[in-house]
C-alpha positions in Angstrom: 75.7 -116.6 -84.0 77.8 -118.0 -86.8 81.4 -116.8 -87.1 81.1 -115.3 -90.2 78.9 -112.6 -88.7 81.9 -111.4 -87.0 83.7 -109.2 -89.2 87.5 -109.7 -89.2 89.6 -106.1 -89.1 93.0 -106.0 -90.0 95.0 -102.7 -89.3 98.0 -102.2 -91.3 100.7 -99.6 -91.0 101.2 -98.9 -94.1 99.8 -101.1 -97.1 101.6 -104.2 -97.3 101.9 -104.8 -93.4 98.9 -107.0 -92.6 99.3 -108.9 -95.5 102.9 -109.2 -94.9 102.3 -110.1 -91.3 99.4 -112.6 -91.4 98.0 -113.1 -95.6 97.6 -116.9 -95.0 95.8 -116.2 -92.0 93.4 -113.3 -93.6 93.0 -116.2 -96.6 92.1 -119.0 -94.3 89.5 -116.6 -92.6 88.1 -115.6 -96.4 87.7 -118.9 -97.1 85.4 -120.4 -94.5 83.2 -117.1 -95.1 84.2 -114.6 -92.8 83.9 -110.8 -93.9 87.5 -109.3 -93.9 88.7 -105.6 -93.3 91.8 -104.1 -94.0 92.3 -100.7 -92.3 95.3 -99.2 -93.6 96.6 -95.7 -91.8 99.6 -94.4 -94.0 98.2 -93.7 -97.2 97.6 -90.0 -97.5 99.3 -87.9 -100.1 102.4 -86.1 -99.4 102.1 -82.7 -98.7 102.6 -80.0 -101.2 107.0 -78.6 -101.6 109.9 -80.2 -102.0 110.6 -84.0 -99.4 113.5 -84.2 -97.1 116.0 -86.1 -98.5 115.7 -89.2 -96.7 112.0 -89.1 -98.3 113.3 -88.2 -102.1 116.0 -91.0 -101.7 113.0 -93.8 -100.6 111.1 -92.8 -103.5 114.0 -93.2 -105.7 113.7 -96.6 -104.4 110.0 -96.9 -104.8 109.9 -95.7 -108.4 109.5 -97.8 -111.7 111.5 -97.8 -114.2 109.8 -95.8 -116.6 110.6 -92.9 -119.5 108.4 -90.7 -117.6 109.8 -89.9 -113.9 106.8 -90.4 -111.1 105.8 -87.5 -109.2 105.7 -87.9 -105.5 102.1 -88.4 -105.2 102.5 -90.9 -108.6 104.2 -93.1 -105.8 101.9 -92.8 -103.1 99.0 -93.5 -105.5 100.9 -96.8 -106.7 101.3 -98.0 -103.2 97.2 -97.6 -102.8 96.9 -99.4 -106.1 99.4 -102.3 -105.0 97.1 -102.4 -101.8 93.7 -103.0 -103.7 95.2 -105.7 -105.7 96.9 -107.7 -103.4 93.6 -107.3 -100.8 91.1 -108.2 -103.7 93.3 -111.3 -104.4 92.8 -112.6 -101.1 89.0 -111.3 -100.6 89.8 -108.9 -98.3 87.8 -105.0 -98.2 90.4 -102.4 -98.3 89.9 -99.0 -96.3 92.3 -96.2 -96.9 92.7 -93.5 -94.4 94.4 -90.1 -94.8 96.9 -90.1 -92.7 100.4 -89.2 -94.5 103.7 -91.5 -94.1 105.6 -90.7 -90.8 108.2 -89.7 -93.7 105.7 -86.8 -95.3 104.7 -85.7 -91.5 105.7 -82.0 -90.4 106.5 -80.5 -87.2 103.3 -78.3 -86.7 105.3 -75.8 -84.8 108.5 -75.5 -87.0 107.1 -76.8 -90.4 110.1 -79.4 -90.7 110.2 -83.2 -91.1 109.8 -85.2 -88.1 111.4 -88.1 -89.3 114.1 -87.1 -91.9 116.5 -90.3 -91.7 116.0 -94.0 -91.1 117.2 -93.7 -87.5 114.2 -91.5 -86.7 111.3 -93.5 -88.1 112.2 -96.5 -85.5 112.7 -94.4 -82.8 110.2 -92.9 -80.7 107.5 -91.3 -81.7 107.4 -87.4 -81.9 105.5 -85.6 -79.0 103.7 -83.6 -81.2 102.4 -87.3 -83.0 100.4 -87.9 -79.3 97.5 -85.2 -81.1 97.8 -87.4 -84.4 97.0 -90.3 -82.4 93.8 -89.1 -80.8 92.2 -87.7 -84.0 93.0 -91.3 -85.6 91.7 -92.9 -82.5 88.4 -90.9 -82.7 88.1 -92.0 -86.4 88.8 -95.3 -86.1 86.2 -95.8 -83.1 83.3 -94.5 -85.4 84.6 -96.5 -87.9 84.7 -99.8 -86.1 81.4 -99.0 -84.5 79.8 -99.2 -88.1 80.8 -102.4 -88.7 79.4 -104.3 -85.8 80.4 -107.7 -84.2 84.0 -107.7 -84.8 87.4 -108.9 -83.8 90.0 -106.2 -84.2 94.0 -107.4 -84.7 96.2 -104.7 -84.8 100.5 -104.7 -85.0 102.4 -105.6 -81.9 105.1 -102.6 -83.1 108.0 -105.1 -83.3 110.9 -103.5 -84.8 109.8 -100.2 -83.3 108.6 -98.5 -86.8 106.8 -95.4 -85.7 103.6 -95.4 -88.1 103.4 -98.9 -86.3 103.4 -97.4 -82.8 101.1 -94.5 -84.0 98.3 -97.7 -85.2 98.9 -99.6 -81.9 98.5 -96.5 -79.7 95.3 -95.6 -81.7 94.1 -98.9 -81.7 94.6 -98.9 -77.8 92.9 -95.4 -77.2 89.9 -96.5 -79.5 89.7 -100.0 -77.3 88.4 -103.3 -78.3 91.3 -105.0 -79.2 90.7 -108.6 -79.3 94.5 -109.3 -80.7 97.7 -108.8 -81.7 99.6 -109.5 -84.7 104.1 -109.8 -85.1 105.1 -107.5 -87.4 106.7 -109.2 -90.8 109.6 -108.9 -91.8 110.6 -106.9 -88.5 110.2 -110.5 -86.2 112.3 -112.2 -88.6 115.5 -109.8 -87.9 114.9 -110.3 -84.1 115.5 -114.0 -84.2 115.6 -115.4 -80.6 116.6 -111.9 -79.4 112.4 -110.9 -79.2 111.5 -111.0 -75.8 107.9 -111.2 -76.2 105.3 -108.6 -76.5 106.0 -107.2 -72.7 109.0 -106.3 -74.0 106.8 -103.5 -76.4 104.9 -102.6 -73.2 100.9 -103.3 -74.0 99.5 -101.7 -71.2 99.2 -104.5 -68.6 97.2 -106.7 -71.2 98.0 -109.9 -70.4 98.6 -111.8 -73.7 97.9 -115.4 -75.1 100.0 -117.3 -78.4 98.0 -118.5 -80.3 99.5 -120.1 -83.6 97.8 -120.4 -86.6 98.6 -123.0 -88.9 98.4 -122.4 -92.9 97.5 -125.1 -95.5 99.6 -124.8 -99.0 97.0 -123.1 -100.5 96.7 -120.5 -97.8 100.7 -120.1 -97.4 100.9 -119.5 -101.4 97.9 -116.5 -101.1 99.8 -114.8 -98.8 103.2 -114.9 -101.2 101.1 -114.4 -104.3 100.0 -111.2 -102.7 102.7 -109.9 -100.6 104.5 -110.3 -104.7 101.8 -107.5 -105.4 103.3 -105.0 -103.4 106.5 -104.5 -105.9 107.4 -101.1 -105.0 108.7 -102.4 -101.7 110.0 -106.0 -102.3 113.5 -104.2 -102.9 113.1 -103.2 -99.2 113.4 -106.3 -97.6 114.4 -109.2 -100.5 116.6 -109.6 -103.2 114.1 -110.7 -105.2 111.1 -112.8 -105.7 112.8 -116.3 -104.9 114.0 -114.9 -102.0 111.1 -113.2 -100.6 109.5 -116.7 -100.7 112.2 -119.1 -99.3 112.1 -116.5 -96.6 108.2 -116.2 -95.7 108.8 -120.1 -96.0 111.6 -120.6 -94.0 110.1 -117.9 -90.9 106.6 -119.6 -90.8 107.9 -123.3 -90.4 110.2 -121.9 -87.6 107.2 -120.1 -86.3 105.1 -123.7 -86.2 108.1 -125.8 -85.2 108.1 -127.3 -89.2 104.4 -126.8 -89.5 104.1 -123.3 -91.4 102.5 -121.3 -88.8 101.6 -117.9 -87.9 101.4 -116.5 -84.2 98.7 -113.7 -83.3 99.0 -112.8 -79.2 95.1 -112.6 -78.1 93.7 -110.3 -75.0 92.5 -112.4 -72.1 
């Protein structure tokens, strides 16, 4: 069976985190005619009341500058919209689940934020979150049934983000992972620090590099549409030179000159 019956699904955090992570990769795969899928968790609306204010202060950050202050759901809407464009450049499908931000998340027995500061949301995840992840994990296994033959790559959790723990654990409890991807920019800031992927626990998997090397054209897809995702550049980069030197400088380190990214597959 040719590979481009196999359909490729991507799940991302949050949109922005495949593409961030592996875009040349998702472009190469595009190219030579493979269906692609991105599945992105995190991109519910906030709930109804006022945000924490670790919340308010990230969508201060978020925002455009515009006449008209965005509403909170304004924001999450512009994230989905960011998604679809930087997907469709590549040739990528887009799928949106409901699930709200770890940052819009309540405690159900207390009704207060479970993550109200940056410290929290890389920390571990709530207790009450272990429900969340069953319910996703039930979705996403119907989900991944409808699309057939397919080859499922889903975030390592470098950095220890906890909306990147809750899509690894689902992944995990749904099964069928065929591999795993380093979470961009988190990899970066660990430097020679990372001690591999048994050092974020997956379960007794044993794990095989596998690099994947990226043409210009492929390299430049991914920064065209990680640029897409404006709301967040301010995040991680200065600005748009330095988001590219960056990508740039990380994949040639990743491929020993050769720009390169590294997906860990499941023997």
């Amino acid at each position: 069976m040719p590979n481009s019956a196999i359909t490729q699904i991507y799940l991302s955090p949050h949109p922005d985190d495949a593409v961030f992570s592996c875009g040349g990769m998702i472009h190469r795969q595009v190219e030579t005619g493979s269906r692609v899928v991105v599945v992105t968790f995190c991109t519910g609306d906030p709930p109804s009341g006022p945000l924490s204010d670790f919340a308010q202060s990230l969508h201060e950050r978020w925002s455009p500058q515009s006449a008209t202050p965005a509403t909170d759901t304004d924001i999450v809407a512009t994230r989905r919209r960011e998604d679809l464009t930087a997907l469709d450049a590549l040739g990528a499908q887009a799928v949106h689940l409901d699930v709200p931000d770890c940052i819009y998340r309540l405690n159900p027995a207390s009704g207060w934020p479970l993550y109200a500061s940056q410290a929290s949301i890389f920390s571990s995840l709530h207790p009450s979150e272990m429900a969340l992840v069953r319910r996703v994990a039930t979705k996403l296994s119907t989900m991944l049934h409808g699309f057939g033959r397919h080859h499922l790559y889903v975030p390592l959790g470098v950095g220890q983000h906890v909306d990147h723990q809750l899509t690894r654990r689902a992944a995990e409890v749904a099964g069928g992972v065929y591999a795993y991807f380093e979470d961009y920019p988190y990899i970066a800031n660990e430097s020679d620090r990372w001690a591999g992927p048994a050092s974020l626990g997956p379960h007794g998997r044993t794990l095989t590099p596998e690099l994947i090397y990226l043409s210009e054209a492929d390299l430049s897809a991914r920064l065209q549409s990680m640029a897409q995702y404006e709301s967040q550049l301010s995040s991680f980069w200065t600005d748009r030179q330095n988001l590219e030197d960056s990508v740039r400088q990380f994949t040639s380190r990743v491929g020993q000159q050769a720009p390169a990214e590294r997906i860990w597959k499941v023997a």
